[in-house]
RODO-2510 file (C-alpha; in nm, 4 decimals, decimal comma):
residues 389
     n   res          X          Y          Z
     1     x     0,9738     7,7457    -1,3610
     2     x     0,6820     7,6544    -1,5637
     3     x     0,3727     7,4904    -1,5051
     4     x     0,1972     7,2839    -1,7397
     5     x    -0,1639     7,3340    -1,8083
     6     x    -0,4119     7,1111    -1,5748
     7     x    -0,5188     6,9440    -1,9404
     8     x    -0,1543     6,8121    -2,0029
     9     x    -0,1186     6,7113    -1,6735
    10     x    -0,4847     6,5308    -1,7119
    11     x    -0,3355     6,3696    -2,0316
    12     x     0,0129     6,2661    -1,8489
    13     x    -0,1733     6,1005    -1,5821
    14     x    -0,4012     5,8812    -1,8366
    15     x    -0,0918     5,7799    -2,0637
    16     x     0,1013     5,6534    -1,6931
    17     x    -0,2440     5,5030    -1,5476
    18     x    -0,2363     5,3258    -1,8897
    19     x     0,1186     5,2096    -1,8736
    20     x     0,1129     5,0851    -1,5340
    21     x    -0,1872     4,9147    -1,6636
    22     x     0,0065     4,7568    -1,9582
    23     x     0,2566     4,6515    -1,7305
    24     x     0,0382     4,4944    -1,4956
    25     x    -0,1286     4,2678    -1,7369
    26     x     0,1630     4,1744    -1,9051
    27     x     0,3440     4,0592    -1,5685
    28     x    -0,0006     3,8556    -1,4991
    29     x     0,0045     3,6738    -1,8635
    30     x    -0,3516     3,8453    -1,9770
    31     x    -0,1509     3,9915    -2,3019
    32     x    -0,0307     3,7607    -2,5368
    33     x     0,1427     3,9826    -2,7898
    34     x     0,2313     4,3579    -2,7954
    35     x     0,2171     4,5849    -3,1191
    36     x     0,4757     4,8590    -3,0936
    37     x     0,6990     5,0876    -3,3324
    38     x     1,1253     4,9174    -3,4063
    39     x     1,3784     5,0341    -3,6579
    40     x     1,1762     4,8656    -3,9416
    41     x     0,8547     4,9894    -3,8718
    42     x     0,5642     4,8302    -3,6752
    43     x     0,6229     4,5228    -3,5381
    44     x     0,4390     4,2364    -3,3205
    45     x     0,6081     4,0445    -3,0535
    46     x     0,4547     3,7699    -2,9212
    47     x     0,5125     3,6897    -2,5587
    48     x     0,6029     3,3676    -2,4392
    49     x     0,4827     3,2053    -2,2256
    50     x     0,1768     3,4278    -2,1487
    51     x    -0,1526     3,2053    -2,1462
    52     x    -0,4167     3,3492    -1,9413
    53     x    -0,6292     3,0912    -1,9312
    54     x    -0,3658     2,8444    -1,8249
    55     x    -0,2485     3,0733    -1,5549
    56     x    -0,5540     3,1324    -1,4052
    57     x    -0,6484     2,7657    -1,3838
    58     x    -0,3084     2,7077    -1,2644
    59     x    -0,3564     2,9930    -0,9117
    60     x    -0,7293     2,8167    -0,8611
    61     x    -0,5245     2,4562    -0,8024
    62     x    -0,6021     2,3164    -0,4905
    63     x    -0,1790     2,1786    -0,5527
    64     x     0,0518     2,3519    -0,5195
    65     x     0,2363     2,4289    -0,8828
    66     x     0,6158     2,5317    -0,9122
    67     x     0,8536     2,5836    -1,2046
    68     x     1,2330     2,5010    -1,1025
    69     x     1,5519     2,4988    -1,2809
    70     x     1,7596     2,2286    -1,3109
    71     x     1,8895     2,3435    -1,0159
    72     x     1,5551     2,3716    -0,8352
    73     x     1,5585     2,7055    -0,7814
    74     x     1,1931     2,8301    -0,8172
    75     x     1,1093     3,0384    -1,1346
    76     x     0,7429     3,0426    -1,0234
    77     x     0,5093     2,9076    -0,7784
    78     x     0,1032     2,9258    -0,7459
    79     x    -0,0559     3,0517    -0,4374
    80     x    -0,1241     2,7156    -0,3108
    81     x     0,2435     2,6232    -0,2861
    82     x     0,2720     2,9452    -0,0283
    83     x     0,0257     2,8375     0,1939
    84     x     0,1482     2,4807     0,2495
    85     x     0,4889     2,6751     0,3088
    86     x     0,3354     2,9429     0,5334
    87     x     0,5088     3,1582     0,2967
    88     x     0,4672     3,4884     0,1129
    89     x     0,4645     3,4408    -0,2475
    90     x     0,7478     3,6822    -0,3121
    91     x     0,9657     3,5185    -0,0753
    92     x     0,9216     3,1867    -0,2357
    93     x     0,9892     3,3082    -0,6077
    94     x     1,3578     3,2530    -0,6987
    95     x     1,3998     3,0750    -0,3338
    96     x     1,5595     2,7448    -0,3597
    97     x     1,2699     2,4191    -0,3141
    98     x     1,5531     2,2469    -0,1299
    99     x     1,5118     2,4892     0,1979
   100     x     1,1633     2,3344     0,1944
   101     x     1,3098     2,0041     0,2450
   102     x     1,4665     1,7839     0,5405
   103     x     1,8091     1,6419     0,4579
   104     x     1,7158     1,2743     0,3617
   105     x     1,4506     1,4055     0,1263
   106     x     1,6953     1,6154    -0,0745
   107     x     1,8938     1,3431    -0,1153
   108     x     1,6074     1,1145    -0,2443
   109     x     1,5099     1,4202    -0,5015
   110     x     1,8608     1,4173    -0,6770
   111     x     1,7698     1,0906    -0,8753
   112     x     1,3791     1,1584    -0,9114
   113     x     1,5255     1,4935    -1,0566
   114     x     1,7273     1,3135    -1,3344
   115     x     1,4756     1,0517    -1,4047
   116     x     1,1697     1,3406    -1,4380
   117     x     1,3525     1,4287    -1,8406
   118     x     1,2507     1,0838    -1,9262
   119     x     0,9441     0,9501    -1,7510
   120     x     0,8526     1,1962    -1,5077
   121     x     0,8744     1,1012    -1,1047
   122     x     0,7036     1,0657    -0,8361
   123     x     0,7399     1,0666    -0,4542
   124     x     0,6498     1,1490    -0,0826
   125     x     0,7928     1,3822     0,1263
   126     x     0,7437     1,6300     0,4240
   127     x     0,7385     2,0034     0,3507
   128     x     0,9142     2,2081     0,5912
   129     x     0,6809     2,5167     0,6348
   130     x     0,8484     2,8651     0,7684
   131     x     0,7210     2,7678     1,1153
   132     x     0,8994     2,4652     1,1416
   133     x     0,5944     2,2364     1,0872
   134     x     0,5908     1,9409     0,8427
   135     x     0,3780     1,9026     0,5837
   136     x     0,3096     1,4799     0,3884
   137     x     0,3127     1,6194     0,0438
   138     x     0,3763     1,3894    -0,3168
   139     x     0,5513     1,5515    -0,5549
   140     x     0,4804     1,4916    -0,9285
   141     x     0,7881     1,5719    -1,1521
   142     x     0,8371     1,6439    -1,4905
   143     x     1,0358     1,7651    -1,7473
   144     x     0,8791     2,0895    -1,9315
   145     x     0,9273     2,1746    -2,3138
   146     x     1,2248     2,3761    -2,3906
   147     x     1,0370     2,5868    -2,5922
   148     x     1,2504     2,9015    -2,6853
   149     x     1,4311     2,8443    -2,4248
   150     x     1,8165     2,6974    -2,3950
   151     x     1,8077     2,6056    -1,9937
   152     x     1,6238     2,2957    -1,8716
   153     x     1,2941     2,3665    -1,6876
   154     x     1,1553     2,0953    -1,4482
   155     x     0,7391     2,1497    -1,4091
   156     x     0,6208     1,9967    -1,0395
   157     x     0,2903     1,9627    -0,8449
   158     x     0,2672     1,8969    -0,4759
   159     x    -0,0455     1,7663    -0,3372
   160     x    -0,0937     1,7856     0,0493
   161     x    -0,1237     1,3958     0,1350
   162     x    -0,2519     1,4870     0,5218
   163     x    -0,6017     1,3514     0,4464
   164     x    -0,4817     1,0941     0,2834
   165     x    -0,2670     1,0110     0,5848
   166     x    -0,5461     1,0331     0,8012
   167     x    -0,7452     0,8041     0,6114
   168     x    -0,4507     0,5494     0,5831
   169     x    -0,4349     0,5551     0,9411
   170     x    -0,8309     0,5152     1,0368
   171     x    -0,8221     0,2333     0,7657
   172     x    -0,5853     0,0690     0,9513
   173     x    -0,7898     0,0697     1,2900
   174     x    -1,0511    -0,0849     1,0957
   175     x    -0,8192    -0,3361     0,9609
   176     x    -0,7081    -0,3753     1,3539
   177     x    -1,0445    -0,3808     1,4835
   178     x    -1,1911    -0,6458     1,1979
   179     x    -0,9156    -0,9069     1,2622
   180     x    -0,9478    -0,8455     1,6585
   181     x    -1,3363    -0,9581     1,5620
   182     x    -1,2492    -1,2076     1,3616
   183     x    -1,0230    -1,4273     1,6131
   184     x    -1,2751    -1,3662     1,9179
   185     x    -1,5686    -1,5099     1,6874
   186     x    -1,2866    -1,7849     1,5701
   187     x    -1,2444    -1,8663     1,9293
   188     x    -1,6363    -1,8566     2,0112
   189     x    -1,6879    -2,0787     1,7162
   190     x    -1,3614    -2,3222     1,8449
   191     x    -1,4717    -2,3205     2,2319
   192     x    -1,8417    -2,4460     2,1268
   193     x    -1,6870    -2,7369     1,8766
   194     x    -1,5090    -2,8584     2,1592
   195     x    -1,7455    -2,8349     2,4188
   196     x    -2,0571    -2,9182     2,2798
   197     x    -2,0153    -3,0659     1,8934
   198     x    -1,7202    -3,2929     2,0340
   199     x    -1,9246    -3,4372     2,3569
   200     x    -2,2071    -3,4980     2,1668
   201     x    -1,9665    -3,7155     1,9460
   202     x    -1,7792    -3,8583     2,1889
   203     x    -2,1177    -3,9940     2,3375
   204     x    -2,2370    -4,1348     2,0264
   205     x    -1,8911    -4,3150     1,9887
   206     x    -1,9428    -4,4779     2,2811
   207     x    -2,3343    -4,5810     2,2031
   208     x    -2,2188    -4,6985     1,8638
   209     x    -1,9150    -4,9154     2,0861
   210     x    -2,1854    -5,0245     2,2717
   211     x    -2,4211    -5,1540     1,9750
   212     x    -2,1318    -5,3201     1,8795
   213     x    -2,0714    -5,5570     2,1796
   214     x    -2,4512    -5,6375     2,1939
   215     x    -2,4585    -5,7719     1,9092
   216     x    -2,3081    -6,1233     1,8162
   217     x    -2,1807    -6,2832     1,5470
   218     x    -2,4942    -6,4134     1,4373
   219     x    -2,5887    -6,0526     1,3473
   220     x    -2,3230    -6,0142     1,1173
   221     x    -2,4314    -5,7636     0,8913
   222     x    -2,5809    -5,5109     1,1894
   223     x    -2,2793    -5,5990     1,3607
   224     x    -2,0914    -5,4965     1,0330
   225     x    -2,2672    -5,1914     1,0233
   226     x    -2,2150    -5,1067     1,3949
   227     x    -1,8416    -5,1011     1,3509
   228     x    -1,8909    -4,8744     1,0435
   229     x    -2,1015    -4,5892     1,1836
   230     x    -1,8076    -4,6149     1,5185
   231     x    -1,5630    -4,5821     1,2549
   232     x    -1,6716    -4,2814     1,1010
   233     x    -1,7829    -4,1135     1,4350
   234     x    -1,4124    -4,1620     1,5155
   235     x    -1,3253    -4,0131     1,2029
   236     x    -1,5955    -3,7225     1,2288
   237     x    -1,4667    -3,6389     1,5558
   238     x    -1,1423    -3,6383     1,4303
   239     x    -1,2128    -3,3226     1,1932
   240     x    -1,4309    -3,1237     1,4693
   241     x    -1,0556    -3,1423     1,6555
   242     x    -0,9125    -3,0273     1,3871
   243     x    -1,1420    -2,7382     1,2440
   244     x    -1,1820    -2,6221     1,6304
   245     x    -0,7358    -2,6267     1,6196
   246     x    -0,7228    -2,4274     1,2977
   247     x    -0,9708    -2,1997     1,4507
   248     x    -0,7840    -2,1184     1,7288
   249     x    -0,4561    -2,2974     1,7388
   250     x    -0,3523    -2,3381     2,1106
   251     x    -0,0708    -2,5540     1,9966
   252     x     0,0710    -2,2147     1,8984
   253     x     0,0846    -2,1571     2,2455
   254     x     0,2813    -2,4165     2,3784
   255     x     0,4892    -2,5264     2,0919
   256     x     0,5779    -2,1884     1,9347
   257     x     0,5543    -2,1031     1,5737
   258     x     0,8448    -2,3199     1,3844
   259     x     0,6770    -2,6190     1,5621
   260     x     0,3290    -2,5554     1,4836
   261     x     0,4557    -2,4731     1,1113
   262     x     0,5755    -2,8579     1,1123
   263     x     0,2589    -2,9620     1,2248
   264     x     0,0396    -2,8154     1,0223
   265     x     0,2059    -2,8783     0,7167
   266     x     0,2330    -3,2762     0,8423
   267     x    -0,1194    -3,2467     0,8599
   268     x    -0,2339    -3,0787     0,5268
   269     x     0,0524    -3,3370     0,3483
   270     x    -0,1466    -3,6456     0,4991
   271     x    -0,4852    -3,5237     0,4120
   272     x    -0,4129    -3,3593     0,0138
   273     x    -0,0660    -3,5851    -0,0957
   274     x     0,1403    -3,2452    -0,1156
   275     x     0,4620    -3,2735     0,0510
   276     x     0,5483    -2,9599     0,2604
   277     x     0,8537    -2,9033     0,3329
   278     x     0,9654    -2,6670     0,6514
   279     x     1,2943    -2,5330     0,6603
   280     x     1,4870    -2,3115     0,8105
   281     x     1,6073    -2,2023     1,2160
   282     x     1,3146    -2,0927     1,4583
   283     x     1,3757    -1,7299     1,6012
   284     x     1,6157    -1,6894     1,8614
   285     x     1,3564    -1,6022     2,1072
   286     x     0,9695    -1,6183     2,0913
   287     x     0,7459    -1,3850     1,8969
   288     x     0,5087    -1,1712     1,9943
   289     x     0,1734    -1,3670     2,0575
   290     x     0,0409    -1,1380     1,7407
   291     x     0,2969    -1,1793     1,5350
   292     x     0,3137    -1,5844     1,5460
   293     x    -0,0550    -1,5797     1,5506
   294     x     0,0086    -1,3185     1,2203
   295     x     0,2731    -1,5897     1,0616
   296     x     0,0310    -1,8810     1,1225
   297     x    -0,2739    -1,7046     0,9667
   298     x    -0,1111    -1,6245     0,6685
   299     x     0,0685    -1,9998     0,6569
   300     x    -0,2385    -2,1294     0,6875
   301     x    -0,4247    -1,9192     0,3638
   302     x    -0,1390    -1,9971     0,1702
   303     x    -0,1672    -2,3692     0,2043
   304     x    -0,5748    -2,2922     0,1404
   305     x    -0,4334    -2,1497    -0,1962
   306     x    -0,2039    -2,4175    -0,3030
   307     x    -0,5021    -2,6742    -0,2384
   308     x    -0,7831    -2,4973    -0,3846
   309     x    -0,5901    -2,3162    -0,6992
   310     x    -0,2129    -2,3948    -0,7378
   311     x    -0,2351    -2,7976    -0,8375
   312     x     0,1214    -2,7639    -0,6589
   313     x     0,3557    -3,0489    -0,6837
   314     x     0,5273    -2,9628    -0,3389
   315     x     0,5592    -2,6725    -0,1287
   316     x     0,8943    -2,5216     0,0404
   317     x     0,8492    -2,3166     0,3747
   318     x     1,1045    -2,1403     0,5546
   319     x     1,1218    -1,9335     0,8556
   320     x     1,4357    -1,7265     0,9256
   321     x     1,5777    -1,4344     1,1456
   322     x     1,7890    -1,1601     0,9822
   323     x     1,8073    -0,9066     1,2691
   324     x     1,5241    -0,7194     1,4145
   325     x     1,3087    -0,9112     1,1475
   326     x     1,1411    -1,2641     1,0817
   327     x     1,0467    -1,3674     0,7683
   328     x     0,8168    -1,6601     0,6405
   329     x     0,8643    -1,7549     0,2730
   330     x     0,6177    -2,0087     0,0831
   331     x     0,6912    -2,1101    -0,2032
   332     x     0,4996    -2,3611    -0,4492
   333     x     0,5610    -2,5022    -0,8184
   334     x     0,2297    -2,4718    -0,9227
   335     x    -0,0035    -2,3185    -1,2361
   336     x     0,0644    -1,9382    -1,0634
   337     x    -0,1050    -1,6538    -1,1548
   338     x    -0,1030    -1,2974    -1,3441
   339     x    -0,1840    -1,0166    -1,0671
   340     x    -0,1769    -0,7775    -1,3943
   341     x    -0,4273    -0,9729    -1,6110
   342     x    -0,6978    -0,8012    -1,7822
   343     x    -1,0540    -0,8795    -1,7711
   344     x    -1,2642    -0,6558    -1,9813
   345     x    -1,0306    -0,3807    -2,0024
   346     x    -0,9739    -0,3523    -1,6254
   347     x    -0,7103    -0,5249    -1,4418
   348     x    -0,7763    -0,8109    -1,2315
   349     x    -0,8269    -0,7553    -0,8333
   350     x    -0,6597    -0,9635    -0,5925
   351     x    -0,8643    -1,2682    -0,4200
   352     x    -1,0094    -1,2113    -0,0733
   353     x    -0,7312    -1,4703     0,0109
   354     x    -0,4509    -1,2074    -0,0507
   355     x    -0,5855    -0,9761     0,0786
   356     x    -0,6382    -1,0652     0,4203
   357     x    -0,3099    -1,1799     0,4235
   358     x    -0,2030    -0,8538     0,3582
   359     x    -0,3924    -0,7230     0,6415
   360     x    -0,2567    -0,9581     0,8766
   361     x     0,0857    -0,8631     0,7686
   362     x     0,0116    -0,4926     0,7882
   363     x    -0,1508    -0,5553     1,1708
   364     x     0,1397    -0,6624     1,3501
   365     x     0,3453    -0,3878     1,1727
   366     x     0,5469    -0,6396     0,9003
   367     x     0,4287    -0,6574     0,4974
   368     x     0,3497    -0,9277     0,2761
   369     x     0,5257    -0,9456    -0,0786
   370     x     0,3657    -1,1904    -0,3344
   371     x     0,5582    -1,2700    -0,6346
   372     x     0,3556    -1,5214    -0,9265
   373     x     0,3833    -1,5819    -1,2818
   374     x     0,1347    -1,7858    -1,4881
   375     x     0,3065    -2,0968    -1,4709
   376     x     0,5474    -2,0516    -1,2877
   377     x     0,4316    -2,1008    -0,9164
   378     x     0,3725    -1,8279    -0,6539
   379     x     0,5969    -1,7099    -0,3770
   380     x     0,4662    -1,5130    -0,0555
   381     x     0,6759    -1,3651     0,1676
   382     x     0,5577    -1,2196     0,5387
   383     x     0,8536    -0,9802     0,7238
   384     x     0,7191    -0,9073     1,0521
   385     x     0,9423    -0,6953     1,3253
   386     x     1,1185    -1,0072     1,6156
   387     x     1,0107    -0,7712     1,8892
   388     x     0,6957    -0,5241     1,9715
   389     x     0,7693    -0,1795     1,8386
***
């Protein structure tokens, strides 16, 4: 047996060290094209596929970044994707993404799947991580170029949504907390119109009754006058009742929401000359206090709309039951309104108005759908849960 000089053995060791080398940047992407010798001489062969650049900007993604076949099995995933999985890279790699999904949400990725070839998809789900933890993660998905390639390849990022949860959630205390504040300074307000604003008119009535009878008929035009200022301290006292009821309706109380409903639209059709029509069956038992407090608020803001903005003809109202639910549709004929208008080159916000009906919606657990077209009137609708989840 012979042994080769330590020079050749020197040499054999560069050539592999430079090999392995080779290798190793070509499995990372950092060579685009190699040179080597075929059967017609020199050649270049370009690899696909093999941007550096993109790859490294790709691994320093805070998302996670995946490559699946059409039948999302993996072809590649970033480091980022691992973590959120608690799972070594390798492992991942050529895995199936369904095993790092619950049931339901497999079954809600079949369609986003097919619609990604066309307009790319979007949508929320957990990840399940190897430890059995979840994970609120959105999922972008799109289609990639079938460049050089026959099979279909489906590009994907996953953002981690848990912050965004988290905010969601302390947003919604605040929402909580703000409407908590804003009915105990709508009761202060109430309590003091009653006791103090509607005394002090109530005495004045009385001093303006008693003006009246002092004088005779011989003072006809202070006696004229007397009966005027009565009559609008009558009518002045009138609208401190009913600010302090809007305020803090404790008709709501007694008479329950359908009731109230009737009332109030009675009232705003006397005072603006817009019929209001309330239809519909009351719920089969009473609300929560919230929740028919909830209903009213947002009755009552959508009336504010119709008389302040919609020049409405007549408005329809009805409250109905279907199941565990209770919904409150409003409905005018009036000018409407574009939620998607543009002013400026940026589309128009929603009025305060909306907005806090939203809230009120979102408070007692229920949502708020508003539907308008310029022209064409404006329907709100306000599902909130029959019961206290």
């Amino acid at each position: 047996m012979s042994i080769a000089p330590a020079g050749e053995l020197a040499k054999l060791r560069t050539r592999l060290a430079e090999a392995e080398e080779t290798l190793r940047a070509i499995r990372n992407g950092e060579v685009d094209t190699v040179a080597g010798i075929g059967k017609k001489g020199p050649q270049v062969f370009t690899l696909e596929g093999a941007e550096h650049a993109y790859r490294v900007l790709i691994e320093s993604m805070s998302e996670g970044a995946l490559t699946l076949t059409a039948t999302k099995t993996i072809l590649y995933a970033n480091q980022s994707f691992a973590r959120m999985v608690q799972c070594p890279l390798e492992q991942v790699t050529g895995s199936s993404f369904r095993r790092f999904l619950s049931f339901a949400d497999r079954a809600s990725l079949r369609p986003l799947m097919k619609q990604a070839a066309e307009t790319g998809s979007k949508m929320q789900v957990q990840l399940i991580a190897a430890d059995g933890s979840r994970l609120p993660v959105q999922i972008s998905i799109r289609e990639l170029a079938k460049v050089g390639f026959e099979r279909v390849t489906i590009g994907m990022v996953v953002t981690d949504m848990t912050e965004v949860r988290r905010n969601e959630a302390l947003l919604r205390a605040l929402t909580h907390r703000v409407v908590q504040v804003q009915e105990s300074e709508r009761a202060r307000v109430a309590l003091e119109l009653h006791d103090n604003i509607t005394q002090l008119l109530v005495a004045l009535l009385f001093r303006s009754q008693t003006l009246s009878d002092t004088l005779s008929t011989r003072d006809g035009p202070a006696k004229a006058e007397a009966m005027k200022l009565r009559e609008l301290l009558g009518q002045a006292g009138e609208e401190v009742e009913r600010i302090s009821q809007n305020l803090r309706p404790s008709l709501l109380e007694h008479l329950g929401l359908g009731e109230i409903l009737r009332v109030a639209g009675a009232e705003f059709t006397k005072r603006t000359g817009v019929p209001v029509k309330i239809g519909g069956a009351d719920p089969a038992e009473r609300l929560p206090a919230d929740a028919e407090l909830a209903l009213y608020r947002i009755f009552q803001e959508a009336l504010k709309n119709v008389e302040q903005h919609a020049h409405a003809r007549r408005v329809t109202v009805n409250l109905t039951q279907s199941g565990a639910f209770v919904q409150l549709t409003i409905k005018d004929d009036g000018i409407g309104f574009d939620a998607g208008r543009k002013q400026d080159g940026r589309k128009e916000k929603s009025g305060l108005g909306l907005l806090g009906m939203q809230e009120r919606a979102i408070y007692v657990n229920g949502e708020l759908t508003i539907k308008s077209v310029r022209g064409a009137g404006t329907e709100i609708k306000a599902r909130v849960p029959a019961a206290v989840r």
